[in-house]
C-alpha positions as CSV (number, residue, x, y, z in Angstrom):
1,X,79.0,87.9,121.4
2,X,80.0,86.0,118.6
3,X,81.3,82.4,119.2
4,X,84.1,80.8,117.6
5,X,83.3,77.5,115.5
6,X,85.3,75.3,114.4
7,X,85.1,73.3,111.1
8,X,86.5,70.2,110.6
9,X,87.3,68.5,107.2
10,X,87.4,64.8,108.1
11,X,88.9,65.2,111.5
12,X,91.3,68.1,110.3
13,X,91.0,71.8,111.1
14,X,90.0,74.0,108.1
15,X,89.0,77.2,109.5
16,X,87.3,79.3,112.5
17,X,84.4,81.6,113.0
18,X,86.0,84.9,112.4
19,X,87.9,83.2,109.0
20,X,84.3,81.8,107.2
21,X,81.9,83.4,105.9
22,X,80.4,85.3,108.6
23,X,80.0,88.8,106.9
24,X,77.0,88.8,109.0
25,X,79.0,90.0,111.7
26,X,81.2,92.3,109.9
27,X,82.0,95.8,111.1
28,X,81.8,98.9,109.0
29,X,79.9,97.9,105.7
30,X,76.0,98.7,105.5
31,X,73.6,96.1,105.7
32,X,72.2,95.8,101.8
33,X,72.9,94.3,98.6
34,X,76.4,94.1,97.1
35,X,77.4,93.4,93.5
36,X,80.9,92.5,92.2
37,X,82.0,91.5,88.6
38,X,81.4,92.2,84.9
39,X,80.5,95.6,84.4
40,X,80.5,95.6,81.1
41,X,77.0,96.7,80.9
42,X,77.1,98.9,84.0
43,X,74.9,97.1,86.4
44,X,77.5,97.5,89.4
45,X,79.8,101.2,89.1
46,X,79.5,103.8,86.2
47,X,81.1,106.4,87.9
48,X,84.8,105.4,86.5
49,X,84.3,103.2,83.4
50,X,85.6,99.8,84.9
51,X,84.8,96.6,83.2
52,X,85.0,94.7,85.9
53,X,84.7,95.3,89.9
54,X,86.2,93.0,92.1
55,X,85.6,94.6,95.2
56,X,82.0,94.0,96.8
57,X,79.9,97.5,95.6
58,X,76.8,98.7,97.3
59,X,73.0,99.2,95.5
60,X,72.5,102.7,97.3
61,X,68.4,102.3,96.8
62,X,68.9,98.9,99.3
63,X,70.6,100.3,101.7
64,X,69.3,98.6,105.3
65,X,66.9,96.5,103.5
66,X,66.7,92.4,104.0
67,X,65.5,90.4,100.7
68,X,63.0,87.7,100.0
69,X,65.4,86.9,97.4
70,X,67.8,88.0,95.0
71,X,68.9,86.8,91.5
72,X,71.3,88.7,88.4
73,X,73.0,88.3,85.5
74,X,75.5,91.5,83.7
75,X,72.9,92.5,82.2
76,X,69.8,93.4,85.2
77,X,69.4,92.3,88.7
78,X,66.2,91.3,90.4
79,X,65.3,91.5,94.1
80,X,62.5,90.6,96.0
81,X,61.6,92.8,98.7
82,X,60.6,92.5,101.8
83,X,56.4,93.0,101.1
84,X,56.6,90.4,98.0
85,X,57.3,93.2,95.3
86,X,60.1,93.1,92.5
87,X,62.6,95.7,91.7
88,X,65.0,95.6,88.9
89,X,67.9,97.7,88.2
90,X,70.8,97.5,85.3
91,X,72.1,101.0,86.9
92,X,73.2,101.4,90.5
93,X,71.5,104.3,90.6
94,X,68.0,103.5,89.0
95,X,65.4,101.0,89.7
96,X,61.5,100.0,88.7
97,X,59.5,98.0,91.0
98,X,57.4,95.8,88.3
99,X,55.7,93.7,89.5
100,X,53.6,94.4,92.5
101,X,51.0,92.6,95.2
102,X,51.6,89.6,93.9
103,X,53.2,88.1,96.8
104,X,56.7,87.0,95.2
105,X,58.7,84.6,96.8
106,X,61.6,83.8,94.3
107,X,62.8,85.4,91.3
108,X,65.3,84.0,88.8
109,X,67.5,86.1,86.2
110,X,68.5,84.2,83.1
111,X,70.6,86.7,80.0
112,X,67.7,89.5,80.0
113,X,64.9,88.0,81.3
114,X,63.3,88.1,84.9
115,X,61.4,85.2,86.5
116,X,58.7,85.0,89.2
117,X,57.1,82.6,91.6
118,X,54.9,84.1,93.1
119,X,53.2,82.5,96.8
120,X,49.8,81.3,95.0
121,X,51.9,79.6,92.3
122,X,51.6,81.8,89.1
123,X,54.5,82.3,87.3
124,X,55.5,85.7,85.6
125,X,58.6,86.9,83.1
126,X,59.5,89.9,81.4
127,X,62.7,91.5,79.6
128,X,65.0,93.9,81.6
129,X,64.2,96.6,78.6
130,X,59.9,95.7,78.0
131,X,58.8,95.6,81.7
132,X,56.0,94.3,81.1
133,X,55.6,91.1,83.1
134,X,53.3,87.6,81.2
135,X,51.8,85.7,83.0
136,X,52.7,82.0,81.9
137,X,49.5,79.7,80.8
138,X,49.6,76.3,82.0
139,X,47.9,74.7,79.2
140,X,48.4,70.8,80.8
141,X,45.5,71.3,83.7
142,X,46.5,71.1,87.4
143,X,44.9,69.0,89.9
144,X,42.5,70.0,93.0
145,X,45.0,72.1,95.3
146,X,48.0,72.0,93.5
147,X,49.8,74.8,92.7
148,X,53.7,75.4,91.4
149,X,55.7,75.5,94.4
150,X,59.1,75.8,92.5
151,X,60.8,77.2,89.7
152,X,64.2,77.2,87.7
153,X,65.7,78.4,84.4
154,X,68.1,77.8,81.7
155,X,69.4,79.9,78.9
156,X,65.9,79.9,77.0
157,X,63.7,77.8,79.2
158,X,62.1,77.1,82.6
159,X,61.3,73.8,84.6
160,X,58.1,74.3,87.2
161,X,58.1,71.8,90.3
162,X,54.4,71.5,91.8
163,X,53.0,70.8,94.9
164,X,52.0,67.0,93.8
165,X,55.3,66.0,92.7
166,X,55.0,67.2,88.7
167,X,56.9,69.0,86.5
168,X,56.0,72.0,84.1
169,X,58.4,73.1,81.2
170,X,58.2,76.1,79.2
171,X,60.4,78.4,77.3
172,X,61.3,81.7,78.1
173,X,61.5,83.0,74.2
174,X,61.9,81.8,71.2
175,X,65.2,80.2,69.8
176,X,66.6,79.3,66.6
177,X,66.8,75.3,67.9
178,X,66.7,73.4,71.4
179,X,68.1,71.0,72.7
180,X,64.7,68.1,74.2
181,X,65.8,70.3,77.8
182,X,61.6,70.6,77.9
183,X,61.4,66.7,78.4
184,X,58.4,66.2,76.2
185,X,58.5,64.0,73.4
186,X,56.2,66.1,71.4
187,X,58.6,68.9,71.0
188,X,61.7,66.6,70.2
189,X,65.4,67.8,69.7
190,X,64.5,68.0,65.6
191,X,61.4,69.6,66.6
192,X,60.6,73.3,66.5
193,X,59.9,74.3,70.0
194,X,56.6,75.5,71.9
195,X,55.9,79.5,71.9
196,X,56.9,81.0,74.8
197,X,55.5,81.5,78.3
198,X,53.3,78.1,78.0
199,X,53.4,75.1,80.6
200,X,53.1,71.8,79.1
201,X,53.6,68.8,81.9
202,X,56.7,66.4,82.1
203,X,54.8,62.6,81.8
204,X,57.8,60.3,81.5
205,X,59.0,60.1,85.0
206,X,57.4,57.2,86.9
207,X,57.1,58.1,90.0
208,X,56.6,61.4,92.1
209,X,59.1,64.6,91.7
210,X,61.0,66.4,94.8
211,X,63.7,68.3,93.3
212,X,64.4,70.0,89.6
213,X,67.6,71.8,88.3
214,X,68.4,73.7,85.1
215,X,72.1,74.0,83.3
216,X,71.6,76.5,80.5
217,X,70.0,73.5,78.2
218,X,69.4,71.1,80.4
219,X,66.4,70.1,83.1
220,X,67.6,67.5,85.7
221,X,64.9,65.7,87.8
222,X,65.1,64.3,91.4
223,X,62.4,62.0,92.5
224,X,61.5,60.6,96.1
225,X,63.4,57.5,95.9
226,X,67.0,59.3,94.9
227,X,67.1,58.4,91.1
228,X,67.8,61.4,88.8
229,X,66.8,61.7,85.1
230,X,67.6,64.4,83.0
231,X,66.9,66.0,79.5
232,X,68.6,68.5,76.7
233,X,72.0,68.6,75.8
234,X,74.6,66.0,76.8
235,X,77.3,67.5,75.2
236,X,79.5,67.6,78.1
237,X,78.0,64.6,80.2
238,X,76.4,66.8,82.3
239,X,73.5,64.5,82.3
240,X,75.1,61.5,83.4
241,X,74.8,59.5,80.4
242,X,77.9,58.3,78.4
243,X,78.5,60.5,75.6
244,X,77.8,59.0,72.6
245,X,75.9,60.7,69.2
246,X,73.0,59.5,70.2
247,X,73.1,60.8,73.6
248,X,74.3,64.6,72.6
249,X,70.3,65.7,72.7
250,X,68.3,64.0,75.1
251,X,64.2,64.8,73.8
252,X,63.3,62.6,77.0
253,X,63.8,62.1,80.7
254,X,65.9,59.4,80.9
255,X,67.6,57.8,83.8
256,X,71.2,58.0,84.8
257,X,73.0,55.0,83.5
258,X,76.5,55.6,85.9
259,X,77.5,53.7,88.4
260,X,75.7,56.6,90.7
261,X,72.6,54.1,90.5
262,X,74.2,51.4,91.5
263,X,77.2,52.1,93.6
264,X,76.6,55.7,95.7
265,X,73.1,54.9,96.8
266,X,70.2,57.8,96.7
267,X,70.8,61.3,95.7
268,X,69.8,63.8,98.2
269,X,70.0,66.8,96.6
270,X,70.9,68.1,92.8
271,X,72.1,71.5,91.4
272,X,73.1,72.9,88.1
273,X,73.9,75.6,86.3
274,X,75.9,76.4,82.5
275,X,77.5,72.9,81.9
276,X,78.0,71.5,84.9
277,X,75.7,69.7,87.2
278,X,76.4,68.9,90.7
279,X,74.6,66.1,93.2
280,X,74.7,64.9,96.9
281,X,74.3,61.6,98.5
282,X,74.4,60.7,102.1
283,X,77.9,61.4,102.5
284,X,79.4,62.7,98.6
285,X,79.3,65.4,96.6
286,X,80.2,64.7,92.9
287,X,80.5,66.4,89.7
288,X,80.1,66.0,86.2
289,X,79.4,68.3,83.1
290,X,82.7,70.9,81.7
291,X,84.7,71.4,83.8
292,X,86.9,73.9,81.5
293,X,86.2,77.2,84.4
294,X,87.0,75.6,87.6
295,X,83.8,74.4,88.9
296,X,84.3,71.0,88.9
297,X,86.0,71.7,92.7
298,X,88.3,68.9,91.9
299,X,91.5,70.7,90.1
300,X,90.3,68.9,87.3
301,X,90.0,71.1,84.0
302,X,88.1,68.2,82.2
303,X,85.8,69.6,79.1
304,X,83.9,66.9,79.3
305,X,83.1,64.6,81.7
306,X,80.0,61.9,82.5
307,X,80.6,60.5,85.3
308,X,80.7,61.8,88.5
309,X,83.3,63.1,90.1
310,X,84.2,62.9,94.1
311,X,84.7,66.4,95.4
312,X,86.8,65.6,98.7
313,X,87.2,69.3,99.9
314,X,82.8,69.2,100.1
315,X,83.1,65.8,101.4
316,X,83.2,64.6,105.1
317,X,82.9,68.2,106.8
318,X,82.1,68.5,110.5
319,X,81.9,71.6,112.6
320,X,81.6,72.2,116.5
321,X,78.7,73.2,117.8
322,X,79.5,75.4,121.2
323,X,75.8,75.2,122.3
324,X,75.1,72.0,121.7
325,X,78.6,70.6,123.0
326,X,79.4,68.7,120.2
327,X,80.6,68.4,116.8
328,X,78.0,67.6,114.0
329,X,77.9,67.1,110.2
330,X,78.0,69.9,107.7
331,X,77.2,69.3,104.2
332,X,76.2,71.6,101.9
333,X,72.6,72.6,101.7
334,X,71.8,75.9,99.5
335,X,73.6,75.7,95.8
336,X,73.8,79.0,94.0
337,X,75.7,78.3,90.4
338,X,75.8,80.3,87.3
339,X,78.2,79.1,84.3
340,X,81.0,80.7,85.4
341,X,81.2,80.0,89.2
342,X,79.6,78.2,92.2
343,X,78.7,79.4,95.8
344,X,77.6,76.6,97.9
345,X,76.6,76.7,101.6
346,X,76.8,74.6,104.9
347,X,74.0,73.5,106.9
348,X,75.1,73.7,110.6
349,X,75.4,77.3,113.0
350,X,78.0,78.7,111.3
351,X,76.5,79.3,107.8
352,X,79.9,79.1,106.1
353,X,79.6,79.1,102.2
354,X,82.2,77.9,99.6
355,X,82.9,79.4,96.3
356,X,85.3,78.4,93.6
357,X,85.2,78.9,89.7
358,X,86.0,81.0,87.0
359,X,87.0,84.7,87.6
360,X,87.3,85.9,84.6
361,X,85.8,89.2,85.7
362,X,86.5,89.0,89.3
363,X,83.5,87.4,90.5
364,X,84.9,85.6,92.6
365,X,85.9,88.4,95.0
366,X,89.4,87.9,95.3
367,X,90.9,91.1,94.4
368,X,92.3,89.0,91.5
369,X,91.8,87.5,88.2
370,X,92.9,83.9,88.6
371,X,90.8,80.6,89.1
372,X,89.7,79.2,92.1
373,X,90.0,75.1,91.1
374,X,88.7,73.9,94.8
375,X,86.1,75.1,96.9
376,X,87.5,78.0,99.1
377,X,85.9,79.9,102.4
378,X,84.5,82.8,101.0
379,X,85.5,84.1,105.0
380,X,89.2,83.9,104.0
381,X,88.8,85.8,100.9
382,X,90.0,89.6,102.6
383,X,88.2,91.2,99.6
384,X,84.3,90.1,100.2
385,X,84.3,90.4,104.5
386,X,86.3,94.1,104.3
387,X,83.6,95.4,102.6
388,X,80.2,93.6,102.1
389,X,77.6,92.2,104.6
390,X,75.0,89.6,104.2
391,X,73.8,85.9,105.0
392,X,73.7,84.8,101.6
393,X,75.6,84.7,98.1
394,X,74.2,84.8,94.3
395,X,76.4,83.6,91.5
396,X,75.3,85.0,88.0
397,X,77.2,84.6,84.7
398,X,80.1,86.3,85.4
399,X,78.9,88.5,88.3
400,X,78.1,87.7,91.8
401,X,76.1,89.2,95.2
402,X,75.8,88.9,98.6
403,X,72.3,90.3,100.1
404,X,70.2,89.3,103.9
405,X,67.8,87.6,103.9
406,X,64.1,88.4,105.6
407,X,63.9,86.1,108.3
């Protein structure tokens, strides 16, 4: 029997159980994978022409299935399936399984392009329309044992954390300019960039990496003492350095220069995604970046702003735990963002998720059009519980999903 919870937002009531995001528990829909937002390309419902779907929409072909992982743009959508294999779709009623016994553990969908980890570290990326999956070459050689563990992607490139604390960059094809978002000061801002689908490694970060992040130009780097330096575009602050014309392209990782350093103490965890980057300390969540769709979480509708912003609602959150008897933190701990909107969720037994952002297309599965400006329970939102199921939520440009997880 499911047990109410109750969450707490420094000491006051914000919601229960049966309003969060428990669609886990939800009677009626089929367990699978559900898709709502820009159609413009068809990925979600052909059968009546809509543009955009903002009720939740099964995949038929994923009906009763649970997901390594999951990842989509408007264009194609990616899962990982349950034996490590990769299927694609751009039609709800067609798929191709591409890439096969390679043991895939995350896949990331950036525009057109797929993106591959697989569980012995090789990374792999093909086009929604080719099919035809490269392996990248990492042309910087690895040490004894260590493998890439992790992997992220912006608009045109990719960022490759490894098992020793290094970072990889790449690009993902070949653009007219870039931004310095591959951190190497060979392949500077007025440089033309590296071909595509080769690993060069990040050597200006002193000391050992735990966490990367990618905006659509930028790669954000979090190292085992809690000090974040980032690369690429700074057009909108969204690497924490003031904005000034020689800080609009960033060719190396520099350190952030705010009073995060000094003031908020270690970061704990960093996400990013468009033009906005968010990070955690011990007790904060801030923002900074454009804030022009919503996602700064603040009400703020800033364009541009460096330095970080407190976001209260994601600050300070407790929840009751009935089997342990007592109430206990929870902060967010899984970031899914895209450049129009944000899912984020809580660590603690509930597994309650936010979501707030642009809706543009109806993404964010409110029935409706309008902006959500502060993080909202995605449980409250009628629209997404009445007719989806699922433990976790994707945000893509524009387009969102909710899918279960293989446990």
């Amino acid at each position: 029997m499911f047990k109410r919870i109750n969450l707490w937002k420094a000491g006051a009531f914000v919601g229960s159980a049966s309003a969060l995001a428990g669609t886990a528990f939800a009677e009626g829909p089929t367990l699978g994978v559900y898709i709502w937002g820009d159609n413009q390309h068809g990925l979600i419902d052909t059968n009546d022409g809509n543009l955009s779907i903002r009720t939740p929409t099964r995949v038929p072909f994923l009906d009763g299935q649970r997901l390594r992982d999951l990842s989509l743009s408007s264009m194609v959508a990616a899962a990982v399936l349950k034996n490590g294999s990769v299927v694609q779709w751009t039609h709800p009623e067609k798929h191709d399984v591409v890439l096969k016994g390679k043991s895939v553990k995350k896949v990331k969908v950036t525009n057109d392009t797929i993106l591959a980890l697989s569980s012995g570290g090789d990374v792999w990326s093909w086009t929604k329309d080719e099919k035809k999956p490269l392996k990248f070459k990492v042309n910087d050689g690895l040490g004894w044992f260590e493998k890439i563990v992790d992997v992220d992607a912006g608009e045109d490139h990719v960022a490759c954390l490894t098992s020793k604390g290094r970072v990889l960059t790449g690009m993902l094809r070949q653009p007219d300019e870039h931004n310095g978002q591959l951190g190497q000061a060979s392949f500077s801002a007025f440089d033309p960039p590296p071909r595509p689908f080769e690993l060069r490694l990040v050597k200006l970060i002193p000391e050992q990496v735990v966490q990367t992040a990618c905006g659509a130009s930028t790669t954000l780097f979090r190292t085992v003492s809690g000090d974040v330096y980032g690369c690429g575009s700074n057009a909108y602050g969204q690497l924490m350095l003031p904005y000034t014309f020689k800080n609009t392209k960033v060719s190396v990782p520099t350190k952030s220069t705010t009073r995060l350093n000094g003031g908020l103490g270690p970061v704990t965890n960093i996400a990013a995604g468009g033009e906005v980057t968010y990070l955690q300390t011990a007790d904060k969540c801030l923002v900074v970046g454009n804030g022009i769709t919503g996602q700064f979480g603040t009400g703020s509708l800033a364009h541009c702003q460096a330095e970080p912003l407190q976001m209260p609602l994601l600050t300070g959150l407790e929840e009751y735990n009935e089997k342990l008897g007592k109430v206990e933190t929870a902060s967010p701990t899984l970031w899914s963002v895209s450049p129009t909107h944000t899912f984020v969720k809580l660590s603690g037994g509930s597994g309650s998720w936010f979501v707030w952002g642009n809706n543009l297309k109806g993404e964010l599965g409110t029935g409706k059009t309008a902006k959500l400006i502060k993080p909202t329970l995605v449980g409250q939102l009628e629209n997404i519980t009445a007719n989806s199921v699922g433990d976790t939520f994707v945000a893509g440009n524009s387009v969102s999903a909710c899918f279960t997880k293989c446990t």
